[in-house]
C-alpha positions in Angstrom: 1.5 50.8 6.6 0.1 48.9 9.5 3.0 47.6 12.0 3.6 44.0 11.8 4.4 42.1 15.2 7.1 39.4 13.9 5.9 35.8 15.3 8.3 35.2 17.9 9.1 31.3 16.8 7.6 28.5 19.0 10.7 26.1 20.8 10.7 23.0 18.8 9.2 20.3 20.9 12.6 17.9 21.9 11.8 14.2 21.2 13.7 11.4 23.1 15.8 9.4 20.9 14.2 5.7 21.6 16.3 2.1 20.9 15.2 1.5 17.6 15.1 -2.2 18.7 11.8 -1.1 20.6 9.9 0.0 17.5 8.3 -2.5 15.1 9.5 -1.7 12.2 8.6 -2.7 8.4 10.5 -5.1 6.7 10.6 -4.5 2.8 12.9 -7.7 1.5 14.2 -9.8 3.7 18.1 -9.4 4.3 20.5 -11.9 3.0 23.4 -12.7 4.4 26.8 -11.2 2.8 28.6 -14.1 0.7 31.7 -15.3 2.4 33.5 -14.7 -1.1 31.9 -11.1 -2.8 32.5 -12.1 -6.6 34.3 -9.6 -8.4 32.3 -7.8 -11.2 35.0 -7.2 -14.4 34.9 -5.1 -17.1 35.4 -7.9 -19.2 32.8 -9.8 -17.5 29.9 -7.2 -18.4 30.8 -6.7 -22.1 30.9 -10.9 -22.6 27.5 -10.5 -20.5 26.1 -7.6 -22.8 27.6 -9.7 -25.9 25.7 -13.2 -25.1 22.2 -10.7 -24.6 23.0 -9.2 -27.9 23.0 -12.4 -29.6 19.8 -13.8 -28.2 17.8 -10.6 -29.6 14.2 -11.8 -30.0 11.4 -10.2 -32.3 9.1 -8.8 -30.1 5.4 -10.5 -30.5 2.5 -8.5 -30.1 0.2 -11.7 -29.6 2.2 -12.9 -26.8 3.1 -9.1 -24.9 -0.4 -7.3 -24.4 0.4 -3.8 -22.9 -2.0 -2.8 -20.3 -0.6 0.7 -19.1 2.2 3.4 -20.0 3.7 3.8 -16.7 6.1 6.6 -17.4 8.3 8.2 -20.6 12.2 9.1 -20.0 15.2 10.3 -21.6 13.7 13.2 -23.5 10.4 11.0 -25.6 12.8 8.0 -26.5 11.9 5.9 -24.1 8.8 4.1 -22.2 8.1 1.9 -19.9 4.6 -0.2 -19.7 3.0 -2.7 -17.9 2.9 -5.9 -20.0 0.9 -9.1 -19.5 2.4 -12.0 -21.1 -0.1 -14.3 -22.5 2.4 -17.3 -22.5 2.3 -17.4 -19.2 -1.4 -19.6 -17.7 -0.8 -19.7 -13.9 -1.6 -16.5 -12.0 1.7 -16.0 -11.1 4.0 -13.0 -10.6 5.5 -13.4 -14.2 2.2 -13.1 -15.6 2.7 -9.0 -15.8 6.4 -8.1 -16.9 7.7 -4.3 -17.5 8.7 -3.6 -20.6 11.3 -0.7 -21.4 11.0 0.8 -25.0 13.9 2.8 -26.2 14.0 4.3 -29.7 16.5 2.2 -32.1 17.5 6.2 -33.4 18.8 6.3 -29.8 20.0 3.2 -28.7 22.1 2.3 -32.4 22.6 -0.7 -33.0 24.2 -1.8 -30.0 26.8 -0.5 -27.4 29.5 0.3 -29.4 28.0 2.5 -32.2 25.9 4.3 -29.3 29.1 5.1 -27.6 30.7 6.2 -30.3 27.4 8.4 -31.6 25.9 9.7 -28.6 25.3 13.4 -28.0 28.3 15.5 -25.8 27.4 15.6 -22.3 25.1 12.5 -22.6 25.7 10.5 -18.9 23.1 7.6 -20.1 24.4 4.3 -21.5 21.6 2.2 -21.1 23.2 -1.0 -23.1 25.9 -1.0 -19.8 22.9 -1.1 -17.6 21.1 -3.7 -19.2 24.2 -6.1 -19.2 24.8 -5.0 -15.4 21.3 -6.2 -14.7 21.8 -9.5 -16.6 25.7 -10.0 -14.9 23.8 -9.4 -11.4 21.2 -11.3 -12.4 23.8 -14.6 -13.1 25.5 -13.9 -10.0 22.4 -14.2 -8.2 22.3 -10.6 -6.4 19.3 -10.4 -4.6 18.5 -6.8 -4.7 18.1 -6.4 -8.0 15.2 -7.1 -10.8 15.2 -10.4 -12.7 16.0 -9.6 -16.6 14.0 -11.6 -18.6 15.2 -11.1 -22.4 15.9 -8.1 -24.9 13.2 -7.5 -27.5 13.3 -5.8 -31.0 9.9 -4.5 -32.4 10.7 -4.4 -35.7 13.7 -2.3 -36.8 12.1 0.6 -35.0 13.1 0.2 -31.2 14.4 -2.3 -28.5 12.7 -3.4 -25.7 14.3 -4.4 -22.2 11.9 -7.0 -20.3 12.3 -7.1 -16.5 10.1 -8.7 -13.7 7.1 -6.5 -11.8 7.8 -4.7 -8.5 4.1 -4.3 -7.6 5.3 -1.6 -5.0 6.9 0.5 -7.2 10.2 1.8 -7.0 12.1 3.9 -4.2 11.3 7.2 -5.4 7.4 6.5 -5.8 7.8 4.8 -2.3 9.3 8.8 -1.0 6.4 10.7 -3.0 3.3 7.8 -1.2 4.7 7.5 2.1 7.8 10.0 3.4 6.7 12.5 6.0 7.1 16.2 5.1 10.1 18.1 6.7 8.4 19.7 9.3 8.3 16.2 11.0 10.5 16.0 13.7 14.1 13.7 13.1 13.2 10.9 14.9 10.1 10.3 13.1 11.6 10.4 9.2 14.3 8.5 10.6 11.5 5.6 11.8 10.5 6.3 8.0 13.6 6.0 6.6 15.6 3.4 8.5 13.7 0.3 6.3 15.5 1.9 3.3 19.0 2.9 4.6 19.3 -1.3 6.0 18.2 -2.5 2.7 20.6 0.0 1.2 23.5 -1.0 3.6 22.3 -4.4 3.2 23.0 -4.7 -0.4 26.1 -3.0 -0.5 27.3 -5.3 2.3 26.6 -8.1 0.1 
């Protein structure tokens, strides 16, 4: 066999760590100001949450919901999420396109308790405890969260969660569209990153 030199490996090139106050950076949301008072978010206080959206359950009406796009399946085929245009809505306003979650009724039971009681060994989901989380933050007016606009049920068939549009997408999209590859030096993904990490800080502050 031919001999093969190794590469001898070129020095990384050392970048001088600037004041970030010096670089413009992007703002995604504004930042609120923490509460003087955090509330405190009880147990109790989710399940009469996830109760009062329970009892509200609308039929879902394909007259008033036209789906425009599948955006993504999860959880295995039981669930999807599309792009919905609610025709109730005139304006040309943001509400005008919703997202609406589909999850399978053979999934999601009848509600909270049967699914707990039903669901597969080793199953970390529990989707009803996020919905009523949404809704709870939703009442306490936490600003870093999707507005939850009303549970569905398309006949006896499947549930559907309806939740405001984030026409940017969510974080991980965000990481695919726009994070740098890790051959860029530290300094750089931090400038990438740092938008995130105070939005992230920011909302746990609050």
């Amino acid at each position: 066999r031919p001999k093969v030199e190794a590469e001898e490996p070129k020095p990384r090139k050392l970048v001088q760590l600037r004041d970030f106050t010096e670089v413009e950076m992007p703002a995604f949301l504004p930042l609120q100001a923490p509460v003087a008072s955090p509330p405190v978010v009880r147990q109790e206080d989710l399940d009469a949450c996830l109760a009062e959206t329970l009892d509200r359950v609308k039929p879902w009406c394909e007259r008033r919901m036209t789906s425009i796009k599948l955006l993504c399946e999860c959880g295995r085929g039981f669930a999807q999420v599309r792009l919905v245009r609610d025709n109730s809505v005139i304006s040309s306003s943001a509400k005008k396109y919703v997202i609406a979650k589909s999850m399978l009724t053979t999934y999601t039971k009848s509600g909270p308790q049967e699914f707990e009681e039903k669901k597969e060994a080793g199953d970390t989901e529990h989707p009803w405890y996020d919905l009523g989380l949404v809704k709870l933050l939703n009442t306490l007016e936490y600003p870093y969260v999707c507005e939850f606009l009303g549970l569905y049920k398309y006949e006896e068939s499947c549930f559907l969660f309806v939740m405001s549009y984030s026409n940017r997408n969510d974080l991980f999209d965000w990481c695919i569209r726009r994070a740098p590859t890790p051959r860029v030096d530290g300094f750089q993904r931090e400038l990438e990153m740092r938008p995130i990490a105070v939005q992230v800080f920011g909302a746990v502050r609050w």
